[in-house]
N, C-alpha and C positions, 0 to 999 in steps of 0.2 A: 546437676544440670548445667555445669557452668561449663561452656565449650565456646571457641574461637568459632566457631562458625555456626549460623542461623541455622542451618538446616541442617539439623544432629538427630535431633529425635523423630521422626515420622511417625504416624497416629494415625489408626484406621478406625474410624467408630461407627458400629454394628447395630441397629433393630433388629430383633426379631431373625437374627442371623442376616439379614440384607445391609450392603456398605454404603450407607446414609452420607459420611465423610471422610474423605483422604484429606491429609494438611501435615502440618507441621508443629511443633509446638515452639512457642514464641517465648524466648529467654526473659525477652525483657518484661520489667516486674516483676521477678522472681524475690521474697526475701526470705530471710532465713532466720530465726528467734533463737539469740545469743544467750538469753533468760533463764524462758519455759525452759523445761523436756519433753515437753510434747506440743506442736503447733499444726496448723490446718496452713495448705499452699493450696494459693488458685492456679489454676496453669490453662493459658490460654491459647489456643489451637488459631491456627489461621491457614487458610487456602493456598498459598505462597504466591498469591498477584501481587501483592502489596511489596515483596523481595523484588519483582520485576522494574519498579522506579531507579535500581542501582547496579541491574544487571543490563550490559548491553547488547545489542540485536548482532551475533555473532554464530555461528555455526558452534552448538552446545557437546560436540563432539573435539573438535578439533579447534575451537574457540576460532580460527581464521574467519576474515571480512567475509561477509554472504553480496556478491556481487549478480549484474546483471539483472534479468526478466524472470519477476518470481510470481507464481501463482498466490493469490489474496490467502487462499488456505495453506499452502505450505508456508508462507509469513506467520501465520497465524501459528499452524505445531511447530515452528522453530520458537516462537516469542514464550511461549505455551508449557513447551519440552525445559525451559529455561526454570522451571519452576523445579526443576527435578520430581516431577508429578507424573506418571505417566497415565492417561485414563482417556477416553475415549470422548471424540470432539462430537458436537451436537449444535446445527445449525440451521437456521431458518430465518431469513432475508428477503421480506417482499417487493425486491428492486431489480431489474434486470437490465440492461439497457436495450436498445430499441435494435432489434433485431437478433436476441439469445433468444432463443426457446425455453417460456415459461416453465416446465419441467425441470429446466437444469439449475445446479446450486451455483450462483451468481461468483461466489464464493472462491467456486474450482474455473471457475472462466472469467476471470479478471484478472490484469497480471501488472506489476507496477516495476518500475526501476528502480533495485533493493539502493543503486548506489544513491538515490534519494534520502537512505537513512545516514547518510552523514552530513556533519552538520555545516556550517558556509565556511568552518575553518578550516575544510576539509581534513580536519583531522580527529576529532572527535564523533566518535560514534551511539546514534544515540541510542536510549535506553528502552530495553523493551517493553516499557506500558507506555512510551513516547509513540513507539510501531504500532501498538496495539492500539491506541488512540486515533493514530490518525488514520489507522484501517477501519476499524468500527464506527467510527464519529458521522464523518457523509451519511452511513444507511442510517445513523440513530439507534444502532443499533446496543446491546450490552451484554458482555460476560461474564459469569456467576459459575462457580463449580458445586455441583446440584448429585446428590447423589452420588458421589464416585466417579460423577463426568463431568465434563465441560459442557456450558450451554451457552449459546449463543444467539441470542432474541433480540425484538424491536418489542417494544413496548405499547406503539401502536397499534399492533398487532395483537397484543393482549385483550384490546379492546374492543376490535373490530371481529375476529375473531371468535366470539362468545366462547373467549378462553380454553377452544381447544387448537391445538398450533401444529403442524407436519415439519418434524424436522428430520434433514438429512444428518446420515450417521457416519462416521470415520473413526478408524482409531487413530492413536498419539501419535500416528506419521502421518496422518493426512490421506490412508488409504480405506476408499470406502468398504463399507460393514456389509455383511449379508444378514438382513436386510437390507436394503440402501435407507429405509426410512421407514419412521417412526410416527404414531400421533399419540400428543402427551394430554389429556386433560387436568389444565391448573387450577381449575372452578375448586373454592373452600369456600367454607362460611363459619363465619365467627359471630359467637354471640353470649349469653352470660349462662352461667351453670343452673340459673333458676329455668332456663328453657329446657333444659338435660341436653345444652352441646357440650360438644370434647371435640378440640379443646374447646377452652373459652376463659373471657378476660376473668383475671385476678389481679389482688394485692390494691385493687381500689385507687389508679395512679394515670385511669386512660382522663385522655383531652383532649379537644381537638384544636389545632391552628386552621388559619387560611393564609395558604402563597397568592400572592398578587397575578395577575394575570399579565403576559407579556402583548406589548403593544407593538413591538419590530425587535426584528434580529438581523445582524447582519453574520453573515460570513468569508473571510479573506481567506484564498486561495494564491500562496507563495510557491510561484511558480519553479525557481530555481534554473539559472544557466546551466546546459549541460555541459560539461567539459568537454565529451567528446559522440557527437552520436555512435561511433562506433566503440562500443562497450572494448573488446579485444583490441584495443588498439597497436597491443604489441604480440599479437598473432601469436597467441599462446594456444600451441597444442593440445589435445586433452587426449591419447590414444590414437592420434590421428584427425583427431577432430579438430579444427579452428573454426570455435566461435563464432557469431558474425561474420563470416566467412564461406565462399564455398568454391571447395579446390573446381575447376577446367581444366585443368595441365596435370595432371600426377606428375607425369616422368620430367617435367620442367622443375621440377619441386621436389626439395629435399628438407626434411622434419628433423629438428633437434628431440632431442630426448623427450617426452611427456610433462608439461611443463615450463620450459622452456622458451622465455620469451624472444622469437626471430625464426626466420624463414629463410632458405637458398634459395635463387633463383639462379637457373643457367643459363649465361647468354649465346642460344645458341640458336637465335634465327636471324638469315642475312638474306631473309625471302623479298623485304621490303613490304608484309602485310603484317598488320599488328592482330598477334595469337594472346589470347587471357589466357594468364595461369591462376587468378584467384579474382574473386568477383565479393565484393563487401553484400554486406544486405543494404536492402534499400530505407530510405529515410523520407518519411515526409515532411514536407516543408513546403510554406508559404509564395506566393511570388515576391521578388524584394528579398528573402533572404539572401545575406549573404554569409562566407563561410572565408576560414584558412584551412589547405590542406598543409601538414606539418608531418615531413618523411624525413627519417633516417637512414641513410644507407651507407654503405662499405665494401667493397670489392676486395676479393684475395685470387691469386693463383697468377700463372704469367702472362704477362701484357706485351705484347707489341706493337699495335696500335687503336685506336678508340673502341669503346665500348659504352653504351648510353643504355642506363634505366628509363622507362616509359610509363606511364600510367594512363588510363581515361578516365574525366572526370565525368558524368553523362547524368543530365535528370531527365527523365521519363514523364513526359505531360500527363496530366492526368484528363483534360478534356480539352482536345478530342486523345484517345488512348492510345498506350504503344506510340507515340512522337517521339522522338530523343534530340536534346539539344547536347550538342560537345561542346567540354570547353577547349579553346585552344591553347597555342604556346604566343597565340597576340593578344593575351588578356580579353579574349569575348567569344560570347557563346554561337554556336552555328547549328542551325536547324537541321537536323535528318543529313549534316555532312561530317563524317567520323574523323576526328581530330586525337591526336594523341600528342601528353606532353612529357619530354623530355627531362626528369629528375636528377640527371646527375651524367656528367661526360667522365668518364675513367680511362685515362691516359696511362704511358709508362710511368709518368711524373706526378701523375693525381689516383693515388692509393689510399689514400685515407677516407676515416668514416665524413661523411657530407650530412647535416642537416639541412634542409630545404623547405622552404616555407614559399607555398604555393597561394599569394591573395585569390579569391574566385568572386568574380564579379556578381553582384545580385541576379539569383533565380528570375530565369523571363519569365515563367510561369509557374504555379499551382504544381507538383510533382513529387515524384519518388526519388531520392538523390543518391547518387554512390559512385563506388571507386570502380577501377579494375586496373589491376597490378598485371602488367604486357609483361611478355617474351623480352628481356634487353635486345638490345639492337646488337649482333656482332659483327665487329667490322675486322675481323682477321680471325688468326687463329694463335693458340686453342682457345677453347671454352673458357669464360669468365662466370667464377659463379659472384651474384650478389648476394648480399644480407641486407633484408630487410629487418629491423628489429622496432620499428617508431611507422605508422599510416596512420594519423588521425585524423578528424573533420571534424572542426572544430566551429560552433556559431562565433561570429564577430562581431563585437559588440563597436556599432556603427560610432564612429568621433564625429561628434556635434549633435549627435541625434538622441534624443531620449529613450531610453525601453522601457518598457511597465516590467516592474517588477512582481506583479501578481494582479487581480481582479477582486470586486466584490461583489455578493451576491445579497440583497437586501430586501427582504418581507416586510411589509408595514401593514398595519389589520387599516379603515379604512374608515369604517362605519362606526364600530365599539373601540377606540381605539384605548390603549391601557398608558396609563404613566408612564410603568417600569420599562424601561428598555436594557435587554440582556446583553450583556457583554459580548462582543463580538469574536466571534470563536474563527481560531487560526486554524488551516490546514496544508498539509505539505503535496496533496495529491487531487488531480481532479481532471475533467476536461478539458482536450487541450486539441485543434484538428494538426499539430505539430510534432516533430519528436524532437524540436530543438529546446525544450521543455523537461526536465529529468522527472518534475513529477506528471507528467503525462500517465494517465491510463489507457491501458491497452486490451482489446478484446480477446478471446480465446485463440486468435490467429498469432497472437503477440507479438503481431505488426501493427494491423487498423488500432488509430487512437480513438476513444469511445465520444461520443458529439453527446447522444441524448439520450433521455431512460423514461421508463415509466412501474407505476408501483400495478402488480401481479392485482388483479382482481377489479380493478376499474376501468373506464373504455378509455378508446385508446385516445380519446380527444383530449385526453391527461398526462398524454406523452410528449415528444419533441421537447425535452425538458432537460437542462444541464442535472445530472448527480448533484451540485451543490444548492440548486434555486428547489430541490426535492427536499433536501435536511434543512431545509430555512422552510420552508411551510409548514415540515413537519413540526417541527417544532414551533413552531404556531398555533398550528391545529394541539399538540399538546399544552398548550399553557393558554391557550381561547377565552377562561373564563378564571375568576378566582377558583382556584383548588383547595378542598380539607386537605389539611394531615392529621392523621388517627395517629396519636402514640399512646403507650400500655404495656401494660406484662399480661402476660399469654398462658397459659396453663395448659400441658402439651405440646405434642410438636408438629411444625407446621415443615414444609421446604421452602428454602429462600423463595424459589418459581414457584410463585401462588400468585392467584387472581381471586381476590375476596371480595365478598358482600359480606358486610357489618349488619347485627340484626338490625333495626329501629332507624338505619342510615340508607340512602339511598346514595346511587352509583359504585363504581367497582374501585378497589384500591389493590396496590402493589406495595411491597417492600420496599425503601428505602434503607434502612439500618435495621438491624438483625442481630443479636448474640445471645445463643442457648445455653441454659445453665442445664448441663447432664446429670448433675447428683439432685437438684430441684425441678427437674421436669418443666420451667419456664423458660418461655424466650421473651427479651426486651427488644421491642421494636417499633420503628416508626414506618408506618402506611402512607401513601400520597395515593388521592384521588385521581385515576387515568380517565384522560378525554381523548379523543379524536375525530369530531364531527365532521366534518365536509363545512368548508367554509367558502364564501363567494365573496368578501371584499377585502380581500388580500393581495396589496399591489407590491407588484417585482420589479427590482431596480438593478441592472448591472453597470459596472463601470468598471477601466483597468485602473493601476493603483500605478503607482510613479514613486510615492514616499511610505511612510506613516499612515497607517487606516485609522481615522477618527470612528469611536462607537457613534450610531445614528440617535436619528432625534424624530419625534415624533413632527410629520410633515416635511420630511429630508430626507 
């Protein structure tokens, strides 16, 4: 058994001819009896999530950085595929935000900015049960490999549910199943063999504890400066295709190999009207924002006299609609009057590559922001082609002025209120009406950033609600009251995805900790009591954050 690498052995194990478990088997605690001639090895199988804490969120193919605007469920089978597992995903999420179509899996229509998964050193990447975390954490949701497959549940849901759950189906790429969906019923019941169940508790070792009940949680939402809103900023081809980008000019535009980061531009209009050969995608942003535009360019072929790269900078009002403010080459912005500015004069004697770094005064208003890369200006002949290889727009982080560096989102129960206050849980992704914000969330348009949600099955007077002031109630509503925990050994097999009633106990519990002995037919495990009532004196607090998020305090 002894191998350099965790994931040598794979393990299928079968009931009744049906694949119960896929996993791996787990080196460590392995020994070996120098002694005897004959000894007994335990050998312990595990899921391979637990390998995910040291593996990092990279293309499992090609190991290369996973950049730009990723759907929540292909985040998901990239983090997932990382386990060297392959098996079919299984999902069911009662959150949608305010305006998806409750039918649709929340999952395949939500979409984050993967460059979010690196860390403020920008150079570390982090790990995918870090990705996986901070994707499932907001819905409350939890993944468990069940059968041969992945499942992906909210636990409140177990509850409310009378533990039968619709989940959508996909395989290991994230491409949906035919069926598209499933209903699982988790309902078991446990109880002792003098009642003639199977299974039922043995080995004389169950007890119960009680968890404290939570009196407020808070949650911090690390919002993250984008480097740059435009993802492509060095207008990298893809077969013809640039990114954040969309050609106007073909024949003005000449493509480097596939790949290749930079573009030609020909200077070849001396009409005196400014022609777009590439037009950025748009960005929204605040009023007050402000930005640097930061261009690289270079000129090659014969010069005789000037020749001038152009761009417009242009936000797009959002009310009233279709307005356009230019910026000009007098450092300020002009209403519905198209301005174009001048990046770079290329002479006989000014050949070289130019960096230029464009300040842009703060947004007049509320809008959609972006580039457009013009026609150079030619002022003789021949044709000057340019190389664009650097366009970014970049937020500026204002001198003398403070920025929040994230928000908090804070539940406090009102009426019963509880001791314990839980620790305040970080997250790297949330709402944001900005995209100057890397972990912004973005809707299936993978433009619009998402404002507000509401949970599948209650009225809508439950909506208008941040994703994070949702996983802060929830989790309220689940810890509302002291909770048992059942632990025991089992006799039989159960699946992790159970929703139990204990005989002689009242209320429903769920797995916590889990491990099946296969040559003794027992599992050892611990139960937690699920609530989720509807509760009415739970007050929400939000605030933006500047430093350090202190955990809350009961009446704070």
């Amino acid at each position: 058994m002894y191998s350099d690498e965790e994931r040598t052995y794979s393990v299928t194990y079968l009931r009744d001819g049906i694949v119960t478990f896929n996993g791996w088997i787990d080196p460590e605690g392995l020994f070996q009896d120098f002694v005897r001639d004959r000894w007994v090895i335990t050998l312990q199988c595990v899921d391979g999530l637990g390998f995910l804490n040291h593996l990092s969120f990279v293309n499992p193919l090609t190991f290369q950085l996973i950049t730009g605007k990723q759907s929540e469920l292909d985040i998901l089978a990239v983090c997932l595929k990382r386990t060297s597992i392959l098996q079919n995903i299984n999902t069911s999420i009662g959150i949608v935000y305010d305006g998806l179509t409750e039918s649709l899996n929340v999952l395949e229509n939500v979409f984050l900015n993967a460059n979010r998964f690196i860390k403020e050193d920008n150079n570390t990447i982090m790990s995918c049960k870090e990705v996986l975390n901070d994707l499932l954490e907001p819905y409350g949701a939890t993944i468990a490999s069940i059968n041969g497959e992945w499942y992906i549940y909210k636990a409140n849901e177990l509850y409310l549910d009378n533990s039968t759950v619709d989940f959508f189906r996909y395989d290991s790429e994230g491409v949906a199943l035919a069926p598209p969906t499933k209903t699982v019923d988790l309902s078991q019941t446990l109880g002792s063999q003098i009642d003639s169940l199977y299974p039922h508790h043995c080995n004389e070792d169950q007890k119960m504890d009680i968890d404290a009940s939570i009196g407020a949680y808070r949650v911090e939402y690390k919002y993250g400066l984008t480097q740059s809103l435009i993802d492509n900023s060095t207008l990298i081809n893809i077969a013809g295709v640039i990114a954040d980008w969309n050609i106007i000019d073909a024949p003005s535009l000449t493509l480097p190999a596939s790949g290749l980061p930079h573009v030609d531009i020909i200077s070849n209009n001396n009409s005196g009207t400014d022609l777009t050969v590439l037009e950025s995608d748009m960005y929204t942003v605040d009023s007050g924002f402000e930005s640097v535009v930061v261009m690289n360019v270079r000129s090659y072929g014969s010069i005789h006299s000037p020749h001038w790269m152009r761009i417009e900078i242009v936000l797009t009002e959002t009310d009233p609609p279709n307005q356009n403010y230019y910026f000009g080459d007098d450092g300020a912005w002009h209403y519905n009057s198209q301005q174009s500015i001048r990046v770079d004069n290329i002479t006989a004697t000014n050949r070289s590559s130019l960096l230029s770094t464009i300040e842009v005064a703060p947004a007049p208003a509320d809008g959609d922001l972006f580039i457009r890369l013009l026609q150079p200006f030619k002022g003789g002949t021949p044709d000057v082609n340019f190389r664009v290889d650097l366009c970014s727009l970049q937020p500026k982080a204002v001198q003398g002025q403070t920025t929040p560096t994230g928000e908090t989102h804070t539940i406090q129960r009102i009426s019963k209120p509880s001791s314990k206050i839980a620790n305040t849980e970080t997250v790297f992704n949330g709402d944001n009406p900005s995209d100057v914000w890397v972990g912004t969330i973005y809707e299936a348009d993978e433009t619009t950033p998402t404002e507000t949600w509401h949970r599948i099955g209650f009225d809508m007077e439950d909506s208008n609600k941040p994703l994070l002031r949702i996983m802060a109630e929830e989790k309220i509503r689940m810890n509302a009251k002291p909770s048992r925990i059942f632990s025991g050994s089992i006799y039989g097999w159960f699946s992790y995805l159970s929703v139990f009633t204990i005989n002689g106990v009242s209320g429903k519990f769920m797995f916590l900790e889990y491990t099946y002995n296969t040559k003794a037919n027992i599992i050892s495990a611990k139960f937690k009591e699920i609530q989720g009532d509807e509760l009415t004196d739970m007050e929400y607090t939000y605030a933006l954050t500047y430093d350090n998020v202190e955990n809350p305090t009961i009446g704070n």
